[in-house]
DRENDRENVO-380399 format. One record per residue (C-alpha): residue in three letters; x, y, z. Coordinates in steps of 0.001 Angstrom, whole numbers, plus 500000, padded with zeros to 6 digits. Example, Ala and Ser with C-alpha at 12.3 -4.5 7.8 and 13.67 -1.06 7.14 Angstrom:
ALA512300495500507800/SER513670498940507140/
% end
This chain:
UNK591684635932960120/UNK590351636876956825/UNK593441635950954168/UNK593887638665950783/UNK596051637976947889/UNK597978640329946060/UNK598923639012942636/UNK602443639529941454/UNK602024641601938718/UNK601488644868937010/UNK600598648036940081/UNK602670644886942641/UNK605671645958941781/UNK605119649926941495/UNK602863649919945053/UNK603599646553946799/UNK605144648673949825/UNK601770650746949724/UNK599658648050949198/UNK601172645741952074/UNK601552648254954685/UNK597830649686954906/UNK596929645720955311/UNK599323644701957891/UNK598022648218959476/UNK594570647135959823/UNK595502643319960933/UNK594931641282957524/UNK596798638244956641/UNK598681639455953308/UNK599509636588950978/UNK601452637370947909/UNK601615634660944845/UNK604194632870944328/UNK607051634421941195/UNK606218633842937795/UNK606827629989936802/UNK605903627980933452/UNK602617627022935273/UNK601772630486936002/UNK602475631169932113/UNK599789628064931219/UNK597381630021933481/UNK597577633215931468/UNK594225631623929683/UNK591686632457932447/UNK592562635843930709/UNK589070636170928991/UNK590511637251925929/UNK594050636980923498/UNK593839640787923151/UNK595719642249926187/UNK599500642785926743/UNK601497640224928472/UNK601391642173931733/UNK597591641804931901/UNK597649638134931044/UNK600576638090933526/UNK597862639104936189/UNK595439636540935607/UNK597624634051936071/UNK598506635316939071/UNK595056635454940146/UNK594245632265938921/UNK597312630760941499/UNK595574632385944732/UNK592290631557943776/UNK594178627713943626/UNK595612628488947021/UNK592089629327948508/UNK592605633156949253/UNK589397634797950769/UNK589421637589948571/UNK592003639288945949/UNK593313642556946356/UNK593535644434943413/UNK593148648546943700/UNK592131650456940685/UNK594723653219939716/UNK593588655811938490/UNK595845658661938951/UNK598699659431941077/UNK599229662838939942/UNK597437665652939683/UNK597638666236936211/UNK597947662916934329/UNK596612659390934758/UNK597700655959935055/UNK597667653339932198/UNK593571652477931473/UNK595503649231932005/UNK595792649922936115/UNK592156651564935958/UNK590623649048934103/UNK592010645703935585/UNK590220645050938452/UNK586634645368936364/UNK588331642593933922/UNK589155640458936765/UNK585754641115938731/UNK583995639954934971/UNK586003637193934599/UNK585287635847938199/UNK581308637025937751/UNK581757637865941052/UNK582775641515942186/UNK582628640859946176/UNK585812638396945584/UNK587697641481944610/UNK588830644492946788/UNK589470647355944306/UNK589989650495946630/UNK590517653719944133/UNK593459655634944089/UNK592841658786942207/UNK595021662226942496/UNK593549663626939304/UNK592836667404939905/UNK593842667226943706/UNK591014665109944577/UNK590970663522948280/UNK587406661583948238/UNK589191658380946754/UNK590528657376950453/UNK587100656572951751/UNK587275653891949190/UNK590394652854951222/UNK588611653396954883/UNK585681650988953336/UNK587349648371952608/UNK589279648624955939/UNK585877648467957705/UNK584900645063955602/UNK587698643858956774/UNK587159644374960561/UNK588896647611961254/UNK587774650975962285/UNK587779653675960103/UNK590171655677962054/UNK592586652760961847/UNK592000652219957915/UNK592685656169957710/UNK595830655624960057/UNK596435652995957529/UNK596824655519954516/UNK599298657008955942/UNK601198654792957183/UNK601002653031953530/UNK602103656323951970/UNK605175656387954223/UNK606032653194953154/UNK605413653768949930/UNK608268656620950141/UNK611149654727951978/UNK610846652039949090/UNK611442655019946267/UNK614056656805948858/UNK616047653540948985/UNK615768652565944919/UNK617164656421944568/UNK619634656463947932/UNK621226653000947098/UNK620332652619943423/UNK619050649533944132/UNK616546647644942171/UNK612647647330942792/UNK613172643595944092/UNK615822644178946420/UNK614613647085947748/UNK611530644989948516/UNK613360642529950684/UNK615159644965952406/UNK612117646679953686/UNK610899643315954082/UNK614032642476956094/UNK613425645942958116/UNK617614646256957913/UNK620162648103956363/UNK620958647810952747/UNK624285646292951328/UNK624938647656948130/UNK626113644173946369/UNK622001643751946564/UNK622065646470943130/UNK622933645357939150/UNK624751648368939249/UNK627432647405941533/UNK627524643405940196/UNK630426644481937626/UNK633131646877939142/UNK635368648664937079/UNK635802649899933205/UNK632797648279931379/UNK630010649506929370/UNK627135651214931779/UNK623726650536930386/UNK620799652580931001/UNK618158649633930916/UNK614578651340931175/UNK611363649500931362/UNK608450648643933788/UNK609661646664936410/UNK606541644344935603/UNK608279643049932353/UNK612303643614934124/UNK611593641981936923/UNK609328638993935851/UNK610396636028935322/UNK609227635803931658/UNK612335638280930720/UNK614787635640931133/UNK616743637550933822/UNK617135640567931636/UNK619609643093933918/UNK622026639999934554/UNK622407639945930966/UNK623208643003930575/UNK625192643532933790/UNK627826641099932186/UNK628969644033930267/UNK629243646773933173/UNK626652648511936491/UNK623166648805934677/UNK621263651679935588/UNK616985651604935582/UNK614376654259935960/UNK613850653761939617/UNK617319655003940524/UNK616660658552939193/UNK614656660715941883/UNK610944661617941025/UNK611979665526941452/UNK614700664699938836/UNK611935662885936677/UNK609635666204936567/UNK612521667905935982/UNK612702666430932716/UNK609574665556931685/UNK609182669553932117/UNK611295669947928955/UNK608615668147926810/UNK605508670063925639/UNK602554669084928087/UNK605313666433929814/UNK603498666675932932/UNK600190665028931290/UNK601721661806930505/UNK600910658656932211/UNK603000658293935672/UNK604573655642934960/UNK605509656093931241/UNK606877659606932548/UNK609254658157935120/UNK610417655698932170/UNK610997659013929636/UNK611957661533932322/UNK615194658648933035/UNK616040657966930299/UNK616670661626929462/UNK618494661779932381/UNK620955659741932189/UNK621563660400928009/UNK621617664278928622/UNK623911663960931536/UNK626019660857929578/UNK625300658839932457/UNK625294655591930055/UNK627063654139927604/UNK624186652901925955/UNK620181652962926346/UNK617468650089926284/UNK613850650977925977/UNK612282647568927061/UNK608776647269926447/UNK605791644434926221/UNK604062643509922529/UNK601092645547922483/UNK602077647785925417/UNK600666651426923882/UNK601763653958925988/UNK605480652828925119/UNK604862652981921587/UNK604102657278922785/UNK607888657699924494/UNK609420655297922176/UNK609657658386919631/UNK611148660434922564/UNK614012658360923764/UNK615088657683919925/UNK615507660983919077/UNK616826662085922381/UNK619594659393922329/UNK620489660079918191/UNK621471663730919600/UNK623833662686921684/UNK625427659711919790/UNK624144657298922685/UNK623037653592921276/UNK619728652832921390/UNK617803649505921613/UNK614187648972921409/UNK613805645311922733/UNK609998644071922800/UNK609525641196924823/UNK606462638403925379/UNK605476635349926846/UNK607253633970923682/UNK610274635259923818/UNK613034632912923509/UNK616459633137925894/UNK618984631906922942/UNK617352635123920458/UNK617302637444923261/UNK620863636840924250/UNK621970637444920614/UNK620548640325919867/UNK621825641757923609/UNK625668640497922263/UNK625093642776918831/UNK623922645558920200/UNK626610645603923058/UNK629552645219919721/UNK627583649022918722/UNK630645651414918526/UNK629726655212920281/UNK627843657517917845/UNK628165660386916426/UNK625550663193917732/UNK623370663988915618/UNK623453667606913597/UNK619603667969913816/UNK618731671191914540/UNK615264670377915371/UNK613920669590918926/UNK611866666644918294/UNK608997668480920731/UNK611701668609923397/UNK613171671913924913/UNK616871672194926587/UNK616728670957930059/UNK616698674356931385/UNK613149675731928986/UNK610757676930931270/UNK608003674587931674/UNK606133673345928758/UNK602584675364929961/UNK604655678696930160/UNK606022678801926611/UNK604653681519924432/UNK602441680434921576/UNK604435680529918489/UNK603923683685916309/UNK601647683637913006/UNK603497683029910077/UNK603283685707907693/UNK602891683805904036/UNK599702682388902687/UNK597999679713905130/UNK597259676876903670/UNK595352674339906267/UNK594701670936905999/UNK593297668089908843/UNK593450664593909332/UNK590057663341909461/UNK587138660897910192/UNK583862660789909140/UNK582932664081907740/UNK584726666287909811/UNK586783667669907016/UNK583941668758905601/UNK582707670707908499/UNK586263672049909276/UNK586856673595905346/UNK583657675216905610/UNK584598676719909048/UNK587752677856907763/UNK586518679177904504/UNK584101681710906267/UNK587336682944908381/UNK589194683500904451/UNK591973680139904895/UNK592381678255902187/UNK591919674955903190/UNK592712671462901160/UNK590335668686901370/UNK591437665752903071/UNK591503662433901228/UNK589976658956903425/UNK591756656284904688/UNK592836654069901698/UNK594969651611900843/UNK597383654354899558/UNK597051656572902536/UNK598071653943904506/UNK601227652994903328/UNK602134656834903365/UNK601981656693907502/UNK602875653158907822/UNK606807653252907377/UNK606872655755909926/UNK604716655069912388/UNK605876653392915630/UNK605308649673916090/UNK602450648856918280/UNK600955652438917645/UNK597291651889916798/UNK595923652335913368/UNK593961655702913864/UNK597548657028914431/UNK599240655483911277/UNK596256656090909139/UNK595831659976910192/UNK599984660040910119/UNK599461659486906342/UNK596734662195905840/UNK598962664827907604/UNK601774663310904865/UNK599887663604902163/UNK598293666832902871/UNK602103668018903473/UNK603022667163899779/UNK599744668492897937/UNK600585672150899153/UNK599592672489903287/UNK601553675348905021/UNK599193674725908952/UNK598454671032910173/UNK594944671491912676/UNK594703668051914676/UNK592945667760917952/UNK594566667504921010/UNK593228666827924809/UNK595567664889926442/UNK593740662136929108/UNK594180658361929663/UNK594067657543925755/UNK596958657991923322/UNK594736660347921360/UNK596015663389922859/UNK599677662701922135/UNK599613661729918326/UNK599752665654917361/UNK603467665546918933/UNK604541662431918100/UNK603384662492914274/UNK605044666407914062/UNK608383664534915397/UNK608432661816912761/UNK607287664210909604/UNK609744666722910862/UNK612805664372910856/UNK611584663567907154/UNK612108666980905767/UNK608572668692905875/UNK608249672282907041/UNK605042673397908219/UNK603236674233911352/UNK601157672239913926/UNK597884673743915523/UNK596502671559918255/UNK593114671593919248/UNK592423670812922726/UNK588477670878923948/UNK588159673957926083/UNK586254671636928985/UNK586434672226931669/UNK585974675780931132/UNK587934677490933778/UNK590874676051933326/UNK590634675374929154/UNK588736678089927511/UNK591532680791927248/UNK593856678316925566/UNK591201676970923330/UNK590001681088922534/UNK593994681383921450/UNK593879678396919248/UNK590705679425917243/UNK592584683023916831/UNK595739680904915259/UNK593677678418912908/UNK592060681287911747/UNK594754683928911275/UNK593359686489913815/UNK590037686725912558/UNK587299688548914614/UNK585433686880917220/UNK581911687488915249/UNK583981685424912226/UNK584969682862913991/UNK581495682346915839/UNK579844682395911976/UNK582445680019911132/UNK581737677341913676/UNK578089677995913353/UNK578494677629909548/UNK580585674352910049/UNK578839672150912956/UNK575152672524910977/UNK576710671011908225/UNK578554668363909918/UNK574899667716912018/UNK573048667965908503/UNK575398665025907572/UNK574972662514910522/UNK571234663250910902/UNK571453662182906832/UNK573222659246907783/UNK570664657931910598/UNK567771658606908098/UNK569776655930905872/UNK570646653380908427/UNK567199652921909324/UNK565757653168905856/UNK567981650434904158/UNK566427647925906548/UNK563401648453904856/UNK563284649507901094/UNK561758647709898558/UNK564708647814896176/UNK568298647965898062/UNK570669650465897258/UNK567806653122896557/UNK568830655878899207/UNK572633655587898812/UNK572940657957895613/UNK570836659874896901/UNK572496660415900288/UNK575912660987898425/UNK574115663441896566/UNK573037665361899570/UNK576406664962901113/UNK577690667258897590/UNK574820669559897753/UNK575751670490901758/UNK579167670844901030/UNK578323673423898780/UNK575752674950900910/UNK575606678905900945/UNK574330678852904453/UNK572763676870907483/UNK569593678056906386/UNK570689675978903162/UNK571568673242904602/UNK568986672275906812/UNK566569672821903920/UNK568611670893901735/UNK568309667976904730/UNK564411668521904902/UNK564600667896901068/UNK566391664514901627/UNK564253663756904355/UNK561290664044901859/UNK562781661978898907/UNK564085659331901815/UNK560219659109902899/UNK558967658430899279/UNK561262655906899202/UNK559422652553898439/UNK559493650296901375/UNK558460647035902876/UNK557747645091906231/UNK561192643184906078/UNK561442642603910452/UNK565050643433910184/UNK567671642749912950/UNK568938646122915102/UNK572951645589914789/UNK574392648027917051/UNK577878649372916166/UNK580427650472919239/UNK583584651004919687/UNK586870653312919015/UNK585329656290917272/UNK587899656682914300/UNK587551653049913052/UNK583884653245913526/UNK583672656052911806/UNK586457655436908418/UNK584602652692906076/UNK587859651972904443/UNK589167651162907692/UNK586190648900909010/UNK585850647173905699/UNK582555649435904637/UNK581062647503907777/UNK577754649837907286/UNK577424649470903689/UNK578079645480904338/UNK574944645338906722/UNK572556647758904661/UNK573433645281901940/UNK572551642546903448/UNK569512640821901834/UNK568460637552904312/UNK568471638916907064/UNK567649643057906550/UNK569274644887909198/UNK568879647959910689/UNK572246649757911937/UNK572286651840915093/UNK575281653865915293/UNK575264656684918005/UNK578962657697917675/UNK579139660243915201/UNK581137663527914826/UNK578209665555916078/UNK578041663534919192/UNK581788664248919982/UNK581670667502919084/UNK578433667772922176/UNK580553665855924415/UNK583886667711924060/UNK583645670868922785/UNK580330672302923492/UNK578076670226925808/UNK574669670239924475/UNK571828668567927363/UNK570619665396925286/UNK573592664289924584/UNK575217665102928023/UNK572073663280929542/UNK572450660636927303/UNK575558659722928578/UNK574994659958932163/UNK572525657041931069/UNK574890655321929254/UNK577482655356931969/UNK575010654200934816/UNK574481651258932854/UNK578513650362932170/UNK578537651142936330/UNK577778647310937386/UNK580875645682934861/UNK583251649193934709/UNK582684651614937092/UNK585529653982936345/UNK586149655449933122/UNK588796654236931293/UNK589508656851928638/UNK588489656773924784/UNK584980655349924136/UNK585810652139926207/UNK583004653176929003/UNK580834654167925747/UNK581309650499924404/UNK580313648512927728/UNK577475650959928731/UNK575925651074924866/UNK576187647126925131/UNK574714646817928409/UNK571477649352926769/UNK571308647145924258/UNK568782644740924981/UNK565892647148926513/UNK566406649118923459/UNK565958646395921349/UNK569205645781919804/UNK569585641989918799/UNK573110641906918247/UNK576821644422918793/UNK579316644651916510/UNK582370646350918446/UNK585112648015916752/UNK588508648324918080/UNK591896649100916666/UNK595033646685917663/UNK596646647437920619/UNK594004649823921497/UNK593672650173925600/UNK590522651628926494/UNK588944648856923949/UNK590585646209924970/UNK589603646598928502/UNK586031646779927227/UNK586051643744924760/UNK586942641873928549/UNK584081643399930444/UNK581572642810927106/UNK582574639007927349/UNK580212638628930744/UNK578045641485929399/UNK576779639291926621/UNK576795635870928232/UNK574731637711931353/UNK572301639815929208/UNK571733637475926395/UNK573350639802923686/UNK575194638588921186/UNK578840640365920871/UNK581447640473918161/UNK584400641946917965/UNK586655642952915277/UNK590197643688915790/UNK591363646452913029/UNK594861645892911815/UNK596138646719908506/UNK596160643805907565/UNK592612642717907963/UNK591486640634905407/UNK587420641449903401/UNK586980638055902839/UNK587316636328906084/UNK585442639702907724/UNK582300639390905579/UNK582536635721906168/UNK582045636492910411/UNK579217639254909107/UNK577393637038907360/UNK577969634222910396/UNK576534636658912972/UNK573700637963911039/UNK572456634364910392/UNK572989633723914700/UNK570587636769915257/UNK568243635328912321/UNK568093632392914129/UNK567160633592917455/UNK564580635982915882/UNK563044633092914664/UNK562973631058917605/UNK561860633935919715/UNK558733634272917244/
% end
């Protein structure tokens, strides 16, 4: 009988009912790896790469035990969605791609799809194929879905019936008897203590790495946990906070308890408990602060890893449970959530103009202020130019910003600051809320500046795709940003805007390819910034694009030479690609760079995001149907952000002649991370040199143009031995 092993970790202990019922359905032998132990911690370096949270790392150990034990093949689904309107974790999506790349062999790894995104039902034939492999028929492996969902329901019915914890509800439905309620934390301690309201993912609770967290804190009094509170309860909830019903299922059952039990003073105190790097957290993190400070309820944020020692995590347990009750706070402001009882978030009325002079201003990257101003000038706002990341920009967003936020967050959290203090009224950011944290920084970032005095007004930008169910929203945004000006304004106004934005990045590829051959370095750069002025104060498109014809002329008479330069190929998160302060002027590094010349190929741009999300143009939608058929053999599912961009541009790389990738990513970044895993095999299999920078704040020049310099001389090398 062919044997499947289900590693004890991550999705294991949100879908182990699920996941074990549809196999012992279709007659597979089902074995499990053993709990967490200081061996299994010692095999957390088969993970390819330092970069993922301790849950992913978790995984691969767990793999790497039934691979030990001689499994026939690992059973790991990909989760996708399960909801109709929000996603899992690119975590769950992407972790069966990282495991099939680290194995460099996908056949060892069942990853059936679940996916509820948008009501879709084509995702259980993924299910009914892998039931065939395994010798059943596909009316049994369909038989087997449902009898897996059911399952999947008595576990949460008995976590909510019996308050009982994920682990014991498990071997009670293992046990196939009735539950006894001594099984539950909350019933350990009887009588007058403190109750705790300890939420978290049961991956990190219930591990063995968290030092036996809940017993801990069930010293003290009955602990409550997120599985206890019902999922109608949960939407409830998450109903009260603006586009709730978007955020990642299982971050939303963490948020929609924890509110819960502080609005109904269900606990005494509150524990957010999350994993270093874990991203998603760092989004409700804001939520159950704030939420808990109104109603005097102690809060702990406890942040735990591999690491993490039992003698400091006892102590700091001890203090926090010495915290007196505290007073509510006198806020009058929401923090983004509505009373329980506010309709749902998609039902509230747009908020009305504000009479007084608008004043906008927008975070941004690349030059997509300068597109924006001009867009707004032409509709009569007065606009304020947005300043780059720098060093002082920074450390206006970086007190605030949440912990393991990435730096694209903290960095644009200090634009919005300082645009706040140099006279803007109207905040524009975009929205378009999906499997990255992108969509959710609007909200968050209004929260924090809020709570430090400022008084102004958020517009959010979400991309009207797809069309039927976006455009209307997106037609009432531009009428906001603009003050109600008339449609043939507005259309003049984007018009006016994206050919100067285009103008700019066509500039910018006339200068990546020139630098790699002029006679004297350095040449085109004043002029480019020169053109870059001249556009900016462009009377028209007309203007501009003869202004660009111009350049292209004076970048043509430039003198050049044959200097066989190397193609570097930049990928990655879009922001940090795309902010030189924040990538260390990686661009102006390269074109600099005298022995060897190189030749930069960057096809992220603003243009290029503005095709793909606002209004599709054919090339570029084309483009990345080819871009994504060529990520399909490493990571077939998209995994939100540019991460699918970064694997399929890699895996172009070499027919296009590329000799080398530079990827981009920001710390703690998900969709990246997932792709730095997959670009591992994608570079030993294709023979592509890959490096990867991780972008942190504190990322030092020095030791960055030392690796530059490194991989430029590796592709020298090979372009010699080649010729």
């Amino acid at each position: 009988m062919l044997t499947v092993g289900l590693p004890r970790a991550m999705a294991y202990y949100y879908m182990y009912p699920f996941y074990a019922e549809f196999c012992r359905t279709i007659g597979v032998r089902f074995l499990l790896s053993p709990p967490t132990t200081k061996q299994t911690l010692k095999k957390m370096e088969f993970c390819p790469t330092d970069e993922p949270c301790v849950a992913v790392k978790l995984l691969f150990g767990h793999v790497k035990e039934l691979l030990d034990r001689g499994v026939d093949r690992l059973f790991i689904p990909c989760l996708v969605s399960l909801e109709r309107k929000n996603y899992c974790c690119p975590k769950f999506i992407g972790i069966p791609y990282m495991v099939k790349n680290a194995l460099g062999n996908a056949a060892q790894v069942l990853s059936p799809l679940i996916d509820l995104s948008a009501g879709k039902r084509d995702w259980e034939q993924t299910w009914i194929d892998i039931g065939t492999q395994m010798g059943a028929s596909p009316r049994q492996a369909a038989q087997a879905i449902r009898s897996a969902w059911q399952a999947q329901r008595r576990f949460e019915d008995l976590c909510v019936q019996e308050r009982m914890l994920t682990p014991d509800a498990f071997k009670v439905l293992q046990a196939d008897r009735p539950p006894r309620h001594n099984h539950t934390a909350a019933a350990r301690k009887q009588g007058p203590g403190q109750t705790v309201g300890v939420i978290g993912h049961p991956y990190i609770l219930y591990d063995g790495f968290s030092l036996d967290l809940l017993s801990k804190f069930a010293e003290y009094g009955p602990v409550l946990t997120a599985e206890m509170v019902p999922h109608a309860e949960v939407r409830r909830q998450i109903d009260t906070v603006f586009e709730g019903e978007r955020l990642w299922r299982f971050e939303a059952q963490l948020l929609g308890a924890a509110l819960h039990y502080i609005r109904n003073r269900l606990v005494d105190k509150l524990v957010l408990v999350g994993s270093f790097e874990c991203g998603p957290e760092s989004i409700i993190e804001n939520y159950v602060e704030k939420e808990a400070a109104r109603h005097g309820v102690p809060f702990l944020l406890l942040t735990l890893d591999e690491h993490t020692a039992d003698a400091g995590l006892a102590t700091r347990i001890e203090a926090f449970m010495d915290v007196q009750p505290l007073p509510a706070s006198n806020s009058d402001y929401d923090y983004g959530i509505q009373p329980a009882k506010a309709p749902p978030a998609a039902e509230r009325p747009t908020p009305a103009l504000r009479a007084e002079r608008m004043v906008v201003g927008m975070p941004t990257m690349g030059h997509l202020d300068l597109a924006v101003r001009s867009a707004l000038a032409e509709c009569g706002i007065d606009s304020i130019n947005t300043p780059h990341a720098t060093k002082e920009i920074l450390e206006l967003g970086k007190p605030l910003a949440p912990e393991f936020v990435c730096i694209p967050f903290t960095y644009t959290l200090g634009q919005m600051r300082w645009l706040l203090e140099h006279g803007a009224t109207h905040l524009l950011m975009v929205g378009g809320k999906g499997k990255c944290r992108l969509g959710w920084y609007a909200q968050i970032q209004e929260q924090i500046l809020r709570q430090m005095g400022y008084d102004f007004e958020v517009i959010i930008i979400d991309p009207p795709l797809p069309f039927k169910e976006r455009w209307s929203r997106f037609r009432q945004t531009l009428k906001r940003a603009t003050k109600g000006a008339s449609w043939l304004k507005i259309i003049r106004a984007l018009y006016a805007g994206y050919h100067r934005m285009a103008a700019i990045d066509e500039g910018e590829r006339i200068c990546h390819r020139l630098r790699a051959f002029e006679r004297n370095q350095g040449t085109i750069d004043p002029l480019f910034k020169r053109f870059v002025r001249r556009v900016e104060q462009a009377e028209s498109a007309e203007t501009v694009w003869r202004l660009l014809a111009e350049f292209r002329e004076q970048a043509e008479a430039v003198e050049t030479e044959d200097t066989d330069p190397v193609r570097v190929r930049i990928v990655g998160e879009i922001w940090v690609v795309l902010e030189p302060y924040a990538n260390l002027h990686l661009e102006s590094m390269l074109g600099k760079s005298a022995d060897p010349r190189v030749w930069v190929d960057r096809e992220i741009s603003v243009t290029q995001w503005f095709h793909k999300n606002i209004f599709p143009q054919k090339a570029v939608t084309e483009r990345k149907k080819q871009v994504y058929q060529a990520a399909a053999p490493y990571l077939g599912v998209e995994v939100g952000g540019h991460g699918h961009f970064s694997v399929g541009l890699t895996a172009l790389a070499p027919k296009e002649g590329i000799d080398g990738v530079i990827h981009l990513m920001p710390f703690t970044c998900m969709p990246e991370i997932v792709a730095q895993n997959v670009m591992i095999r994608l570079s030993r299999e294709l023979d592509i040199p890959v490096m990867t920078f991780i972008i942190t704040d504190q990322t030092g020049e020095a030791g960055f143009e030392t690796r530059v310099e490194a991989f430029l001389d590796i592709l020298k090398d090979r372009r010699t031995v080649r010729h």
